[in-house]
C-alpha positions as CSV (number, residue, x, y, z in Angstrom):
1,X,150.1,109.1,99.9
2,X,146.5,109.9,99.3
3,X,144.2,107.1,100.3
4,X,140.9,106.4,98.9
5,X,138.5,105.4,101.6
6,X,135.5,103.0,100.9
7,X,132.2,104.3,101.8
8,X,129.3,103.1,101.9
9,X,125.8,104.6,101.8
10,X,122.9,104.1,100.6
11,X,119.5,105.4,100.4
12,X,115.9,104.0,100.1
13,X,112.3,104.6,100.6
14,X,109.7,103.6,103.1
15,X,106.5,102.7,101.1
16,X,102.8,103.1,101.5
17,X,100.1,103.3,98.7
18,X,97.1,104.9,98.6
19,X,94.6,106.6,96.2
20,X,94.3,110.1,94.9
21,X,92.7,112.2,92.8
22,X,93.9,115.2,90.6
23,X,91.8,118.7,90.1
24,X,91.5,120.5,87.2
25,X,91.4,124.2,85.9
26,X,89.8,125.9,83.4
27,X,92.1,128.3,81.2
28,X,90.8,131.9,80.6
29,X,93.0,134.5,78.2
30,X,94.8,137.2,80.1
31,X,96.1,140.2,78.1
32,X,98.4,141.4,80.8
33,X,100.6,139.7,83.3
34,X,98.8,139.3,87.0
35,X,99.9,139.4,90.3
36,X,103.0,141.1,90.2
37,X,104.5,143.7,92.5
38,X,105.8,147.2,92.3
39,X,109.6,145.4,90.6
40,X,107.5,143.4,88.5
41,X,108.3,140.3,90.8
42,X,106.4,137.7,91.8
43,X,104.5,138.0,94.6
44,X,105.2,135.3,96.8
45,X,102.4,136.0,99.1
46,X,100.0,134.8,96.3
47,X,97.9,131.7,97.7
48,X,98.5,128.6,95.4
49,X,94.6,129.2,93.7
50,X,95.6,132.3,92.0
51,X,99.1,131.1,91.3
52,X,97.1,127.8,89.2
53,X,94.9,130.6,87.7
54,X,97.4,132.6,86.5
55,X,99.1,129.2,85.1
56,X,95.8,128.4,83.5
57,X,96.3,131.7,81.5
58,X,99.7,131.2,80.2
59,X,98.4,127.6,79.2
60,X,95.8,129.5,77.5
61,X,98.0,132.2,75.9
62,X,100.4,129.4,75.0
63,X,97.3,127.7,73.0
64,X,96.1,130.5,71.2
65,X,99.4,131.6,70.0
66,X,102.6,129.1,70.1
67,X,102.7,128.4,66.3
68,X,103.7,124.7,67.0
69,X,101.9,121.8,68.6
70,X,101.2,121.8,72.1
71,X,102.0,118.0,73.7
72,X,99.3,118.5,76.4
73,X,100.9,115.5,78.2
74,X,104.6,116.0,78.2
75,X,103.3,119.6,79.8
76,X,101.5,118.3,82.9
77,X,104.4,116.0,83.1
78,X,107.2,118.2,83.8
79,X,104.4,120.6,85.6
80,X,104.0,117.7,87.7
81,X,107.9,116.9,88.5
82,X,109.1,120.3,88.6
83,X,106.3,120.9,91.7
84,X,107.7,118.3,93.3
85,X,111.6,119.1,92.5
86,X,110.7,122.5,93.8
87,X,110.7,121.3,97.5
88,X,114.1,120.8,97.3
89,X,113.9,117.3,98.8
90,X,116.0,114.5,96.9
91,X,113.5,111.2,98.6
92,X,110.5,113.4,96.6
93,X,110.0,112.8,93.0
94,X,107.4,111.8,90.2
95,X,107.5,108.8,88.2
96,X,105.6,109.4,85.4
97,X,103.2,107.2,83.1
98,X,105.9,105.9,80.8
99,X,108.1,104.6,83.4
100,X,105.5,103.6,86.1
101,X,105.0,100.0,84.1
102,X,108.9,99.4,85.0
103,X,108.7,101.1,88.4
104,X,105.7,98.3,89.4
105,X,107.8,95.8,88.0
106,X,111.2,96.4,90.3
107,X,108.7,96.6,93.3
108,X,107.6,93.2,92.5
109,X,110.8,91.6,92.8
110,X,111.8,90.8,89.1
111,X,113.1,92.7,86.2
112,X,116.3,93.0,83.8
113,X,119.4,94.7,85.1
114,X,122.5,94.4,86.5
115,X,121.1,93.9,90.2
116,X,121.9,97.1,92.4
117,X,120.1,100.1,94.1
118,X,120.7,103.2,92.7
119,X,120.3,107.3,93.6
120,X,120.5,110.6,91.8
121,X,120.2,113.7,92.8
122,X,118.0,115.7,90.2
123,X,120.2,117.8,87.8
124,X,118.2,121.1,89.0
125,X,120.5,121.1,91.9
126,X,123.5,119.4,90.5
127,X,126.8,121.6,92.0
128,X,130.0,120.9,89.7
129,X,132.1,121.3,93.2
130,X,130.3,117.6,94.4
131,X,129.9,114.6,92.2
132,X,127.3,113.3,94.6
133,X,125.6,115.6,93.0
134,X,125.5,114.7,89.5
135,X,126.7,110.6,89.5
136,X,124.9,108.0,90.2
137,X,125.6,106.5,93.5
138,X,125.0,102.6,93.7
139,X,123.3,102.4,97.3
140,X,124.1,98.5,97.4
141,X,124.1,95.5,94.8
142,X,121.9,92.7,95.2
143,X,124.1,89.4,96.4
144,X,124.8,87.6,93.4
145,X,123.3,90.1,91.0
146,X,125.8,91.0,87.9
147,X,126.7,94.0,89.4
148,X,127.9,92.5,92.8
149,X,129.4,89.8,90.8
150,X,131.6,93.2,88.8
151,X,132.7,93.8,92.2
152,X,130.6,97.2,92.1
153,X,130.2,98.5,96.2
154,X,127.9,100.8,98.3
155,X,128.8,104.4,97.5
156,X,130.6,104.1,93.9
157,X,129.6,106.5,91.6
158,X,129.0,106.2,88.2
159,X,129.5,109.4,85.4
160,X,129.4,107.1,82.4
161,X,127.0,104.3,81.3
162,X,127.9,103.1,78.0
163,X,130.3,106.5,77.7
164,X,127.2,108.6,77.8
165,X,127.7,111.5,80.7
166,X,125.1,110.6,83.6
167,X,125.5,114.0,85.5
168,X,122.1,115.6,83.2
169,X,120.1,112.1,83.2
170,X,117.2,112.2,86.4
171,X,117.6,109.2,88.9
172,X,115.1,107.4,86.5
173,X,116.7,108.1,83.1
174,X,119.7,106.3,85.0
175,X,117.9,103.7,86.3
176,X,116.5,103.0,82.7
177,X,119.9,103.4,81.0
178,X,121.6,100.9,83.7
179,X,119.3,98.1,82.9
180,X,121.0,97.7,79.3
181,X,119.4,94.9,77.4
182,X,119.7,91.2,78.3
183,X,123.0,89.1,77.4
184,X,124.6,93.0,75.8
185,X,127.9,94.3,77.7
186,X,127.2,98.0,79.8
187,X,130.5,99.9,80.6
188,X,130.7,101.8,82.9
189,X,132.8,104.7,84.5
190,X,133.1,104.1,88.3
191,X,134.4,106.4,90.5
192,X,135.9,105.1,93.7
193,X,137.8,107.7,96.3
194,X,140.1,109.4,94.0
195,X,140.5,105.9,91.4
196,X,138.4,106.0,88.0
197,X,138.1,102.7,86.4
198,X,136.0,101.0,83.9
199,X,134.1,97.8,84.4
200,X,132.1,95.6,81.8
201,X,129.3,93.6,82.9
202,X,125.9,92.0,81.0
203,X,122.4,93.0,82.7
204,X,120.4,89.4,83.7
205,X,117.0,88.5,85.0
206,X,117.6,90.0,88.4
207,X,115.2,88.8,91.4
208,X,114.7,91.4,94.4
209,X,116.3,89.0,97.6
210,X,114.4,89.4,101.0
211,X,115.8,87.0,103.6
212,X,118.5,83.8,104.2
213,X,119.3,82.0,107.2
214,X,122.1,79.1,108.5
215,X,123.9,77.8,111.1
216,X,127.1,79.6,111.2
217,X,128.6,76.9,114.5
218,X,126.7,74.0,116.2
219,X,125.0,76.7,117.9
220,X,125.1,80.0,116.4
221,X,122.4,81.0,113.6
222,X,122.8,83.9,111.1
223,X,119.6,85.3,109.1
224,X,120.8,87.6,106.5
225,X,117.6,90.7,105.5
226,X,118.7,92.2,102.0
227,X,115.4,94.6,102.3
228,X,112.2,95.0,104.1
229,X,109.6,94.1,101.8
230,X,105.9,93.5,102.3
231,X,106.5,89.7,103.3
232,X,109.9,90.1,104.8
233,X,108.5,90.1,108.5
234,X,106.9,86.4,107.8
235,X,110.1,85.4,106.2
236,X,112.1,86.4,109.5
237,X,109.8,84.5,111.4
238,X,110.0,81.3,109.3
239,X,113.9,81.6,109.3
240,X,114.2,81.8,112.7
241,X,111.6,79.0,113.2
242,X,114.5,76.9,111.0
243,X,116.9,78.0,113.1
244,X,115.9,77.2,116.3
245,X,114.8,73.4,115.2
246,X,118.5,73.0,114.1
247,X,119.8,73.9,117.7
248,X,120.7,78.0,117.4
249,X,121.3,79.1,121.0
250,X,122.9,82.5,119.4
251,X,121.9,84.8,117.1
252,X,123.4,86.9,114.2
253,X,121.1,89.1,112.2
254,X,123.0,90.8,109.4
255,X,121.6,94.0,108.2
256,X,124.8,95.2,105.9
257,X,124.3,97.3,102.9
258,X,120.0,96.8,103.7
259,X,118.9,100.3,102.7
260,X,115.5,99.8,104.1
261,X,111.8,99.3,102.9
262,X,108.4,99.2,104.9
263,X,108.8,100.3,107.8
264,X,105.7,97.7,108.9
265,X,108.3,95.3,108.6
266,X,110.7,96.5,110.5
267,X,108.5,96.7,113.2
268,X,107.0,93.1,113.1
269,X,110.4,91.8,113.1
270,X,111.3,94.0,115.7
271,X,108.5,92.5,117.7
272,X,109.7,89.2,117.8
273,X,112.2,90.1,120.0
274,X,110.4,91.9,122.2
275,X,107.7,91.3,124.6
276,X,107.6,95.5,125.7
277,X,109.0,98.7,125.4
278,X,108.4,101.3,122.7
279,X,110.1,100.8,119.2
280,X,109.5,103.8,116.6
281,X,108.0,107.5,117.5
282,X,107.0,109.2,114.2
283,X,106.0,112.8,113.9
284,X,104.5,114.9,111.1
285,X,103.8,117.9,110.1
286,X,101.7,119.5,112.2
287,X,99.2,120.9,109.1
288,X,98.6,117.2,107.9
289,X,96.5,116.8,110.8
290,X,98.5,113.8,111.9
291,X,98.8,112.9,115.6
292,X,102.9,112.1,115.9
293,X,102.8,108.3,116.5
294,X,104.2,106.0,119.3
295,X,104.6,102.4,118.2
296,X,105.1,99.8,120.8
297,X,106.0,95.9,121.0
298,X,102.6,93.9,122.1
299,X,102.6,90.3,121.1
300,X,104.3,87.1,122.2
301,X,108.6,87.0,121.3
302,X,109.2,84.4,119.0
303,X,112.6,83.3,120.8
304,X,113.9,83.2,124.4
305,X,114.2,86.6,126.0
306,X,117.4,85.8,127.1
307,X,118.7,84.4,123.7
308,X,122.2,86.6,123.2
309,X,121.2,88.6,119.9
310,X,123.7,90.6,117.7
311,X,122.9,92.6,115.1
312,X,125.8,93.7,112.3
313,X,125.7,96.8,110.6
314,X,127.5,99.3,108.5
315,X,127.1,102.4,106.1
316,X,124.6,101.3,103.8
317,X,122.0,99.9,106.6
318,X,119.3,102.6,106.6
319,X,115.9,103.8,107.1
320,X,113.6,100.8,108.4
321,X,117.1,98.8,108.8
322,X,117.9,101.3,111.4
323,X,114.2,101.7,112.6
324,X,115.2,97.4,113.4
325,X,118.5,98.2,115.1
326,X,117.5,101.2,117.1
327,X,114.5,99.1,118.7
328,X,116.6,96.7,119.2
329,X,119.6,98.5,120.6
330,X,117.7,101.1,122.8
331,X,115.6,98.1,124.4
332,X,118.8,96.7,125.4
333,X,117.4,93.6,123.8
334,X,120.9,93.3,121.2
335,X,124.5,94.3,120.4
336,X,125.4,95.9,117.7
337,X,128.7,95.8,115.7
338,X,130.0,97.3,112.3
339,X,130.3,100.7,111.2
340,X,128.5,103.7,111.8
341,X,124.6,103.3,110.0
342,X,124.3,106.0,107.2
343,X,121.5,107.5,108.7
344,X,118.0,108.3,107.1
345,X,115.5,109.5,109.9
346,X,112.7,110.5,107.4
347,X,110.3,107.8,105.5
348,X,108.2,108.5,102.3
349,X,104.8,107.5,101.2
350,X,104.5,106.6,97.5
351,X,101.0,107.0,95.8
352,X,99.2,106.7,92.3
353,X,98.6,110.0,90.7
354,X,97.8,110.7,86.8
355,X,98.8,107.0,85.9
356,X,102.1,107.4,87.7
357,X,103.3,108.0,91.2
358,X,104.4,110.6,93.4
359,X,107.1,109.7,96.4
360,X,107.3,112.6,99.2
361,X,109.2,112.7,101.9
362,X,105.7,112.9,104.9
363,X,107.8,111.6,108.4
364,X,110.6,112.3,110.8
365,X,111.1,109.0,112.8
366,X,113.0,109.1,116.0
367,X,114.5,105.7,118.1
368,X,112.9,104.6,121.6
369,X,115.1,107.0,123.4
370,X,114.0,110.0,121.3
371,X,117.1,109.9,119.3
372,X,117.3,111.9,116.0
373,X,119.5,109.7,113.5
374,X,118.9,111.6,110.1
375,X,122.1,112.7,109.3
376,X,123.6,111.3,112.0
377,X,123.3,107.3,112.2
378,X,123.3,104.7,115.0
379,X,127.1,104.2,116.4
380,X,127.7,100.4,116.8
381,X,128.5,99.3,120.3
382,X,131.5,97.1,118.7
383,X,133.4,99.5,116.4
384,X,134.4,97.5,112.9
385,X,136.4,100.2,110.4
386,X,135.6,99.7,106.6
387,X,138.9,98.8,104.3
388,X,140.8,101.4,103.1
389,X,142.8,101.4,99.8
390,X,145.7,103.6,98.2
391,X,145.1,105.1,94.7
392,X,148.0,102.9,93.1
393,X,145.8,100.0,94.7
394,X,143.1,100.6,93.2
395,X,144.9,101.7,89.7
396,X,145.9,98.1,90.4
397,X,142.1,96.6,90.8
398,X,141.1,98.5,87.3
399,X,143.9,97.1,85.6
400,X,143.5,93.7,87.1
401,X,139.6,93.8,86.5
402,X,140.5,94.3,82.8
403,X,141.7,90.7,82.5
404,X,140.0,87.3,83.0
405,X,142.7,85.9,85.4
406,X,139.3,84.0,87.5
407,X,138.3,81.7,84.6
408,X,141.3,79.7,83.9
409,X,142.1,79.3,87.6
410,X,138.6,78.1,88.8
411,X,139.1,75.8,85.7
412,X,142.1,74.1,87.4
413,X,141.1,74.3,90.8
414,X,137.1,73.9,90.6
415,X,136.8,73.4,94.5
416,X,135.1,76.2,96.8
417,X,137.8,75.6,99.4
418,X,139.9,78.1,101.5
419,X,143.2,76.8,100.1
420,X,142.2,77.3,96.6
421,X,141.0,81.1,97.6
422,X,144.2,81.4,99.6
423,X,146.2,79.9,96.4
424,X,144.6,82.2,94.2
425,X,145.9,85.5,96.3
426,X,149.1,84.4,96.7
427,X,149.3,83.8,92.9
428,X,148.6,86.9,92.2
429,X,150.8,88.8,94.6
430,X,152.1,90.8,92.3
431,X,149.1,92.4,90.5
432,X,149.3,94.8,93.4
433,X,145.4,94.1,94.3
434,X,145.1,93.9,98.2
435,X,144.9,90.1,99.2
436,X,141.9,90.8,100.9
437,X,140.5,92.3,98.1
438,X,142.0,89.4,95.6
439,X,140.2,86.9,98.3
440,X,136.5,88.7,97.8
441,X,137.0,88.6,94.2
442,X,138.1,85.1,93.4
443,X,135.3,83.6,96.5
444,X,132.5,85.9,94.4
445,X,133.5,84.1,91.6
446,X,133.2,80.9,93.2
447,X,130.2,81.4,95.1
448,X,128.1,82.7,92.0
449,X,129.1,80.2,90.1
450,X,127.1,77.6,92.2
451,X,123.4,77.0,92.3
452,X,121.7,79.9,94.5
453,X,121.0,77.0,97.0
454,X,124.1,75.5,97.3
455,X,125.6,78.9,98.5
456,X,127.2,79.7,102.2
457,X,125.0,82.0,103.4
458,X,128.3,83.7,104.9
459,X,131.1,84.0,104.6
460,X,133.8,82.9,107.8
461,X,137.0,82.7,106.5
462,X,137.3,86.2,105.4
463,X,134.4,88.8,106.2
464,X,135.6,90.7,109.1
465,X,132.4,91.3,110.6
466,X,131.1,87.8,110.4
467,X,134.7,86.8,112.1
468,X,133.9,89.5,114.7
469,X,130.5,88.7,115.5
470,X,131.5,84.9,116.3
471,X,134.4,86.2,118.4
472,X,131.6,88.7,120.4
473,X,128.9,85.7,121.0
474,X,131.6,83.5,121.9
């Protein structure tokens, strides 16, 4: 039997701004192609100045001659992206003027969607052999969102939105097509492991989280960090601040499905736990004139060095999320437990350029004892293996997805209790839906379905990782 093994990956950006300018070139009319060899090749020796001359000919050529209209913009627009696609790196890419609005707006925190984040590889190197190729891949959902609520997971792909194929739409055009229109149903085509299913959900006002914190036992705290944002560093510290006034002794930072961020906040929560020791080596290309970086811990720790510290982890925590754990870990300073991390080594700058922005891939980060994680990921020191699921159970989850069995139950049993959730998998034994898998559903259900504050901020009836991590701290 052919089994259909959940993964989860995800991948993210680490951000920093600054200005730029763009040159320009004057166009002069050549009568015969330049700079080609003896084949009538390109020469690829060519320095880039002659290659933007010869460019500013065929722009002229193209002016004095195309019998159409020339849209000057929607030129320097795709000249723009396809320098950028050319390096062959899917973290780089342009985001033009008409979408840079919308891309400011998701960076703030607030927007319309259905609450996940998302990756595509561009269609220029799409390869029909991999659909991680040319699907959208959801890197993680935000908690609560309408697409978390759908049941959608780390590493599902998606080759339909609405039945239009997504394998020749660019990560944007996806990104724009997946954030529908407020209160008006988006299908779409999820591929999970071998299972293809369909699921129907409404984009919402969505809200970018950052941080939440509480007691897990009498003396056990939990802060959960979604993503490292600009403020998510003095968030940690006020959560832990909380924490400690309502008697934590232990610590559980979960850092589950958090596909990263800034990378200065990382570091500043990294900090608080320790008082020495080195915590993230960067190096760069040597032509960028940039000395390779050392960054160390150098302030006060804002608990007890000996407070026992565990960190959870899985397949979608990446980038500045491992830049956290690996300081962390390599400092002896926690424990980690989960899954293996997914494993992005390299960060990217973002920067305005013609009204948009440019993201390129500038550093290769390495942990405190020089290890190299791209690719690789940070093995947990307590080994937690993701679910797996047969292909007739998850033909069973699209077919149980298609009806509303959650509605009429919560109506007779309105309680968020663990009888009710326990109830509610034994009464549907028979849909051949995993119980664990019927137990997430129906406490999704119950949990979104309260006021955000009102929420667990874990679950510890049925998440084995959190039921792990309290056995580990004891």
């Amino acid at each position: 039997m052919k089994k259909a093994s959940v993964l989860i990956a995800v991948f993210t950006i680490a951000l920093g701004l600054f200005a730029g300018a763009s040159p320009e070139y004057t166009p002069v009319i050549a009568k015969t192609p330049t700079h080609l060899d003896a084949e009538g090749a390109l020469d690829s020796s060519r320095s880039i100045s002659q290659i933007l001359y010869s460019l500013g000919n065929l722009y002229a050529y193209l002016d004095t001659n195309f019998l159409g209209d020339i849209d000057t913009e929607e030129m320097e627009t795709e000249m723009i992206s396809a320098m950028i696609d050319s390096l062959g790196d899917q973290y780089s890419y342009y985001i033009p003027p008409d979408v840079a609005k919308e891309y400011e707006e998701e960076t703030e925190g607030e927007y319309v969607g259905i609450g996940t984040y998302l990756t595509k590889m561009n269609p220029s190197y799409a390869d029909p052999d991999d659909p991680e190729t040319y699907m959208v891949i959801i890197a993680s959902p935000f908690p609560g969102g309408p697409a978390d609520r759908a049941g959608l997971r780390p590493r599902d792909m998606i080759s339909a939105i609405n039945g239009e194929d997504t394998a020749p739409l660019t990560a944007t055009e996806a990104s724009n097509l997946l954030k529908g229109h407020l209160g008006e149903d988006l299908t779409l085509t999820v591929h999970r492991g071998t299972a293809v299913f369909d699921i129907t959900l409404q984009p919402e006002v969505v809200t970018t989280p950052s941080t939440a914190s509480g007691m897990l036992t009498d003396d056990i705290g939990y802060i959960a960090i979604y993503i490292f944002s600009l403020t998510t560093g003095s968030s940690v510290q006020e959560e832990i601040d909380k924490l400690l006034e309502q008697g934590a002794e232990k610590l559980i930072i979960d850092l589950r499905n958090n596909g990263g961020g800034t990378v200065q906040s990382a570091l500043e929560t990294a900090d608080m736990f320790l008082s020495e020791g080195v915590m993230l080596e960067t190096r760069y290309k040597p032509a960028s004139g940039r000395s390779e970086t050392v960054m160390r811990a150098g302030r006060s720790v804002s608990v007890p060095e000996d407070m026992p510290l565990l960190l959870i982890v899985n397949g979608g925590t990446a980038s500045s999320s491992e830049i956290l754990t690996g300081a962390l870990m390599d400092n002896g300073r926690a424990a980690v437990l989960g899954s293996q991390t997914f494993g992005k080594g390299i960060s990217q700058e973002v920067r305005p350029f013609r009204n948009g922005f440019i993201q390129i891939t500038t550093g290769h980060f390495y942990t405190p004892s020089g290890n190299d994680i791209h690719e690789v990921g940070i093995t947990p020191d307590i080994l937690i293996e993701d679910p797996e699921y047969t292909d007739e159970e998850m033909a069973a989850f699209e077919a149980f997805m298609e009806e509303d069995r959650f509605t009429p139950y919560m109506e007779e049993h309105p309680e968020y209790t663990k009888e009710n959730i326990e109830a509610f998998a034994e009464l549907n034994e028979e849909s051949g839906v995993p119980d664990d898998l019927l137990r997430l559903l129906i406490r999704n259900e119950y949990i979104y379905s309260m006021d955000y504050d009102e929420r667990p901020v874990a679950d510890v009836w049925f998440d084995p990782y959190i039921s792990a991590a309290l056995e580990a701290l004891g």
